[in-house]
N, C-alpha and C positions, 0 to 999 in steps of 0.2 A: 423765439421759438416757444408755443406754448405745453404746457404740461399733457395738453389730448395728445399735440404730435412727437413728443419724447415717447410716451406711450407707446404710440402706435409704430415708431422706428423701432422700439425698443421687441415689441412682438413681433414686429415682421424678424428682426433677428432671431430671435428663437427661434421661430419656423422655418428660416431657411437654415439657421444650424440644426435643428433636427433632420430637416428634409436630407442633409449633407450628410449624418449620422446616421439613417435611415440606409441611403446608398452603399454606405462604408459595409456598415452591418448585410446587405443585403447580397451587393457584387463582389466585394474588397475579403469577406472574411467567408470562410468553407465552413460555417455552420449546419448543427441538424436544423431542421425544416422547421420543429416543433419551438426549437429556441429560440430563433430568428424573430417566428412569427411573436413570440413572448416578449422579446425586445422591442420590437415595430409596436406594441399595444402600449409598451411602460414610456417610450417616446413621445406620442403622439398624444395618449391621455395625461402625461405626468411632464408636462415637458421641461419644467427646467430641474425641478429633484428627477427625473427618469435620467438626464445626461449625469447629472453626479451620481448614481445609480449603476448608469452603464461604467462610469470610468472606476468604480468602484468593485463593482460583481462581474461586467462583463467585457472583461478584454480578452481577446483571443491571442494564447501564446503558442498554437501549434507553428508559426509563420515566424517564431524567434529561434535565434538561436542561445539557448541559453547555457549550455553546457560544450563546454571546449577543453581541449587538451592536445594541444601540437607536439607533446610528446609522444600521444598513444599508439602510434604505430611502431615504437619502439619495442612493445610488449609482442607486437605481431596478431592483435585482432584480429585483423581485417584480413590478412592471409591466412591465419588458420578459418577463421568463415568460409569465404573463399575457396578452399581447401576439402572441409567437411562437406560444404554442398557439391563442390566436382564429386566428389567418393559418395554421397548418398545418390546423386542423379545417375550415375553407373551404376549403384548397390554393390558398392567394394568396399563401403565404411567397416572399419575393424570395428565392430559390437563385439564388447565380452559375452558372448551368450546370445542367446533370443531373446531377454528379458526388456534390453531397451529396442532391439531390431524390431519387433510386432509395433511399436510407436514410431517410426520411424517419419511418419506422415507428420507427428507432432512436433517432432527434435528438427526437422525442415524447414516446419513453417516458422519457428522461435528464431531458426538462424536467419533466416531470410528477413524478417522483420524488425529484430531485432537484436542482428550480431550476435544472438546468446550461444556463445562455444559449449557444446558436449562436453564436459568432464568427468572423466572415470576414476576408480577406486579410488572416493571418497569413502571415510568414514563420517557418519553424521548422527549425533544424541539426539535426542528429544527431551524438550522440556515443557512438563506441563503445570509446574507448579514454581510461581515464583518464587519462593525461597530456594528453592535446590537451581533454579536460573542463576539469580544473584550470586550466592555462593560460588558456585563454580565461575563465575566472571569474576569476580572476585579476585577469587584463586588466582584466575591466568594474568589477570592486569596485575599483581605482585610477581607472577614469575615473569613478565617480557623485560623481553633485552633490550630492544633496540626501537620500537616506536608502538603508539595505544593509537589508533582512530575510534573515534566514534560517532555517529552520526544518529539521536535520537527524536521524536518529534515531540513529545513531553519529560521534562525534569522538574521535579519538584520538590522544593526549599521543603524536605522532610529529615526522617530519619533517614532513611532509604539512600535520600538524594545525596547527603552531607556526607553520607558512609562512602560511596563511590566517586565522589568528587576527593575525598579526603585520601584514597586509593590513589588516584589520579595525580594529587600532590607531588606524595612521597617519591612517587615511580617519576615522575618531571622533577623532584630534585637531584634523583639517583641519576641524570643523565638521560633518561629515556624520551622520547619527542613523544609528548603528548598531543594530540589538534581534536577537540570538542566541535562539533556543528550542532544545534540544537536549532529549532523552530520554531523564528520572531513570535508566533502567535501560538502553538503550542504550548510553548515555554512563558507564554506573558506575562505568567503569575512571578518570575522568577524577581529576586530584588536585581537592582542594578548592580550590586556588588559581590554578586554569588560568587563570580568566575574569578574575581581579582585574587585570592589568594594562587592558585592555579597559577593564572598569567603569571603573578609575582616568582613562583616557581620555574618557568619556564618554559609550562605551556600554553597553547594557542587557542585562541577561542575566538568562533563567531556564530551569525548567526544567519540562518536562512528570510530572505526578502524580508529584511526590518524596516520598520515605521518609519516614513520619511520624519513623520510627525508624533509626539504621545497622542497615542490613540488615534491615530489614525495609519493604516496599511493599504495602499493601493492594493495588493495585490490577497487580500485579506481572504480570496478566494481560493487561490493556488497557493496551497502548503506543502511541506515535505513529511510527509507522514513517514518516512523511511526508520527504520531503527537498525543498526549495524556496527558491528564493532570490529575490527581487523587486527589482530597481536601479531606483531614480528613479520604480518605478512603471509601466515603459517596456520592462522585458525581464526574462525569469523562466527559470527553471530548473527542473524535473524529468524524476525517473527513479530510476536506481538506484543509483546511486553513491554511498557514506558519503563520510564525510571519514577517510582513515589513509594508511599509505603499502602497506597490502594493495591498496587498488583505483588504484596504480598499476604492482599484477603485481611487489612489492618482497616479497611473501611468498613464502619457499621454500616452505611449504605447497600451497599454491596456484597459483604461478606467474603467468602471465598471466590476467590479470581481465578477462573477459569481459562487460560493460554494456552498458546502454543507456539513455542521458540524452537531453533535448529542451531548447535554449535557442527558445522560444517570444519572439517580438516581434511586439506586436500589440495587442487589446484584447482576447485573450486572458489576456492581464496582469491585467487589472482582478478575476477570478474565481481569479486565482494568491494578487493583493492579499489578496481577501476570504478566502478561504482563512486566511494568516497572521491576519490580523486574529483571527480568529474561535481560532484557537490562542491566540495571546499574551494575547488577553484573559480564557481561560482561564485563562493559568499563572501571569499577571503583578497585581501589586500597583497597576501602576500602568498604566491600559486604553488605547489608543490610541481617539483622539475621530477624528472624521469630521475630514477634511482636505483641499481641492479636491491639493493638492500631490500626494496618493496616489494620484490617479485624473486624471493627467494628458489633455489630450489627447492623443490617438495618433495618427499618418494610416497610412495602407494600407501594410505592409511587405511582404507576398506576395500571395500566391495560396490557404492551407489554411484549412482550415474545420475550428474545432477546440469542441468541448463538453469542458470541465472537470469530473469527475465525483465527487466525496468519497463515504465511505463510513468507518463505523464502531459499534461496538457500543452506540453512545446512540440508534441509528435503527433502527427492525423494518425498513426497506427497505434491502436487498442492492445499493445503488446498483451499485457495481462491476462484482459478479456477474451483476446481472442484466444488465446492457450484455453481457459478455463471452457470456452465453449467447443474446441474441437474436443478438449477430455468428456464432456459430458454427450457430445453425441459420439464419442467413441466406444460408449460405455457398451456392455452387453447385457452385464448382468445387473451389477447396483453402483449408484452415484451416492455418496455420504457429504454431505459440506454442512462446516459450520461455518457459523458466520453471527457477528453481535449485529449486523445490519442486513437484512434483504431486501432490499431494493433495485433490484436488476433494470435493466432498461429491455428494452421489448425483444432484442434479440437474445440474450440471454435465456429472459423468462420464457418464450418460446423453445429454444433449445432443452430446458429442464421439463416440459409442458411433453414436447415431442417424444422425449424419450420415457417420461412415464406411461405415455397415452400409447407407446412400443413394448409395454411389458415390463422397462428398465423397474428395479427396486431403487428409487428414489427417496433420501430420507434428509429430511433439512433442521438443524438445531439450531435454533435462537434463543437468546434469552427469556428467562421471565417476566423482565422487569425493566422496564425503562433509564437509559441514564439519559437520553434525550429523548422527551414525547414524542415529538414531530415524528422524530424518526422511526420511535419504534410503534408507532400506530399505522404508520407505511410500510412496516415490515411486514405487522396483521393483515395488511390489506392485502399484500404484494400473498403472502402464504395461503392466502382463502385463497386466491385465484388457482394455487395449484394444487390443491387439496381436491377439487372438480373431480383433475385428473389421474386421480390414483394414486398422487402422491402422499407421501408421512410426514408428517411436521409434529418436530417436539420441542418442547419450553424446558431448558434447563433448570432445575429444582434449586442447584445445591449452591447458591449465590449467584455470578455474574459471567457469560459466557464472552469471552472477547477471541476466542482465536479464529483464527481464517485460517481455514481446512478443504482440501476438497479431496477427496479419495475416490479411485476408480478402478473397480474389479480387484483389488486387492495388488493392481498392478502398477497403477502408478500415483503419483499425488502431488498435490502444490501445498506450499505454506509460506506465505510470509506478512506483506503487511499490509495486503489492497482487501479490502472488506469488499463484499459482495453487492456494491451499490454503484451508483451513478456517480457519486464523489468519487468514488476511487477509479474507476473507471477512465472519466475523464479531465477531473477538476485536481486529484492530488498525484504529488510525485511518488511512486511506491515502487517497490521491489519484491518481486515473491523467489521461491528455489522449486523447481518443477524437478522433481526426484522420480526416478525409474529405478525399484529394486522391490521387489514382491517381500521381502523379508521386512525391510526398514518400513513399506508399506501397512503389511501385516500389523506392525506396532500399532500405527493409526487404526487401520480398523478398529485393534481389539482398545485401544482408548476411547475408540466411537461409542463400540458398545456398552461400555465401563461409565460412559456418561449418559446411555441413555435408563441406565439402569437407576439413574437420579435423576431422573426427568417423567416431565407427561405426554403422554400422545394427545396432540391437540385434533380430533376427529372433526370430518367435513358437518356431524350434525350437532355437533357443538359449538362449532362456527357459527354454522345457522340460526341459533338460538342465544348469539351475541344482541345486547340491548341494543336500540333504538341509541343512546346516549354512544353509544361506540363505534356502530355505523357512522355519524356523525362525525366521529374524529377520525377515522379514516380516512372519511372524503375527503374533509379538507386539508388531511395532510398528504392521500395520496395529490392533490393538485400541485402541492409545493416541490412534491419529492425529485422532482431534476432542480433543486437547490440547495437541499437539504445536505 
């Protein structure tokens, strides 16, 4: 056989394994229209790095199942679900008030899509500065009793990080179940032997979709961006806040860190729990069994009325997004969101478009300042586009804005850890808390406006009079921006 027809057997394989990956991608997997066709180009032009390419960036996990728990019906999900939609489809649901009954069209569609149970009298803090975060987690990880989850997407071998793990110890000496999930590629930086004292202590630790290989992550694309922590079962944590000593404004880079966290106390809890659960027993060897201890009883800590809402690329449903886009055309009078990325995908940005070009007071804060180019030259692009339409757009001043916010009419709000882009959307695992209480609202606002009181109004005719040299990075980041 000579070297022409090794050759030429050898290309005909390629092309009928593309032609086969080609089909897979086209009939086999429920892609957008615009990805597809993105895929069938890096195939066909690139064909044998386009297939390690695809198996690399593009596998579709809505069609896995990657999250199980054959205990969970123990908790009773599925019937209180179940339960709240029969009483909202009559309109017999016990609302404390009209405060979350005017949204009732929201808290509907969240159960419907994604299981997320109504929880009332909640109490929930707000934290917008990481030291008084930390501190207080702190605090509660030395008084729990009986077990610490936490579930974060960056930790870092710092002060910060050594301080909280060092917390984590003591409290897994003292008897308490400690279980760590951290995120393979989040956390990369971390040494191989951060967690061994911990372990050695007692507690458990792993980690989300790790490297079959060093440096190499099939799944390098689908991350858990979640950050969450659950004490006793009894008080939880999210928002936006990693674990380093950047998000407590210790980076010259960046400066002052700009978040937004929620310590939730409630039976809001119980949907924080399940949450963790349904992670760890992904990543871990060794599964957590159903336990009355985790799902303690609770009594009434506030007033707020909160739905827990997950989202990620193993579900065709946009839980997240779709919430954030029914808020924003619920709106009447003003939409507030921050956000360190804007990058919406077209339905979204049409929703924020519609309801300025309605009259809505639309006001969007990004950052100043870049921690990834790519991305934040797509945010500039993504904000010029709705700047046309009457909407505000401001640059945070006062260092580094990371929280995800979105406030509406002073009535209701989300916060947690899906940024305002196409990643979060539909490439990472995330969790926000969709809060109904005018009061707890109210705080946000007036944090809104406390931050734009250190910020700039980026105007439509100063956009316009952006160089030539930044048009240019626009463009071609806005092309990347469904990868970014």
């Amino acid at each position: 056989m000579t070297l022409t027809t090794v050759t030429a057997i050898l290309l005909s394989m390629v092309v009928i394994l593309n032609i086969v990956l080609a089909g897979f991608v086209i009939f086999l997997e429920r892609r957008d229209v615009g990805a597809t066709w993105a895929w069938l180009l890096v195939l066909f032009f690139i064909p044998i790095a386009g297939f390690i390419l695809y198996l690399i960036f593009g596998q579709n996990l809505s069609r896995k199942k990657i999250f199980s728990w054959k205990d969970k019906n123990k908790i009773g999900i599925m019937e209180i679900t179940k339960y709240q939609i029969e009483l909202l489809r009559k309109g017999e649901f016990p609302f404390h008030g009209n405060k979350t009954a005017k949204y009732k069209d929201l808290v509907y569609m969240l159960l419907v899509n994604d299981s997320a149970v109504l929880t009332q009298d909640n109490k929930v803090d707000i934290f917008i500065d990481g030291n008084d975060k930390f501190r207080s987690l702190i605090h509660d990880i030395k008084n729990a009793k009986d077990h610490i989850h936490f579930v974060y997407y960056i930790w870092r071998n710092d002060r910060l990080g050594n301080e909280v793990l060092e917390a984590l110890i003591q409290k897994a000496r003292d008897g308490v179940q400690v279980k760590v999930l951290h995120d393979a590629m989040g956390s990369r930086r971390l040494p191989r032997k951060f967690f061994r004292p911990l372990i050695d202590a007692g507690g458990n630790v792993s980690a989300f979709f790790p490297a079959i290989l060093p440096h190499l992550n099939l799944q390098v694309n689908y991350r858990n961006h979640r950050k969450l922590v659950i004490l006793d079962g009894k008080a939880g944590y999210i928002g936006g806040f990693n674990i380093g000593d950047e998000y407590l404004g210790l980076d010259k880079r960046f400066g002052n860190w700009r978040d937004t966290h929620l310590k939730i106390s409630g039976k809001a809890v119980y949907a924080l729990q399940t949450r963790f659960i349904l992670d760890w027993n992904q990543a871990s060897v060794t599964p957590i069994r159903y336990d009355d201890r985790l799902f303690p009883e609770i009594q009434p800590k506030g007033k707020t009325d909160v739905q827990i809402v997950s989202s990620g690329p193993d579900s065709e449903w946009e839980q997240i997004k779709y919430g954030m886009i029914k808020m924003i055309s619920s709106a009447k009078n003003y939409i507030y969101i921050q956000t360190p990325y804007f990058i919406p995908d077209a339905s979204v940005l049409d929703a924020i478009k519609i309801a300025a070009l309605s009259g809505v007071d639309v006001r969007v804060m990004i950052p100043n300042k870049p921690d990834h180019p790519f991305v934040y030259w797509a945010t500039y692009s993504n904000v010029g586009a709705i700047l046309q339409t009457g909407a505000k757009v401001y640059t945070y001043e006062n260092g580094f804005v990371h929280a995800k916010a979105i406030v509406a009419d002073g009535k209701i709000a989300t916060v947690g850890t899906a940024n305002m882009d196409v990643r979060s959307f539909r490439l990472n695992f995330e969790v926000n808390a969709f809060l109904y209480d005018e009061e707890l609202v109210g705080e946000l606002v007036d944090i809104f406006n406390k931050d734009m009181e250190q910020s700039k109004e980026l105007t439509l005719e100063e956009y316009q009079k952006r160089p030539l040299y930044i048009r240019f990075k626009e463009s071609v980041s806005r092309l990347l921006s469904p990868v970014l």
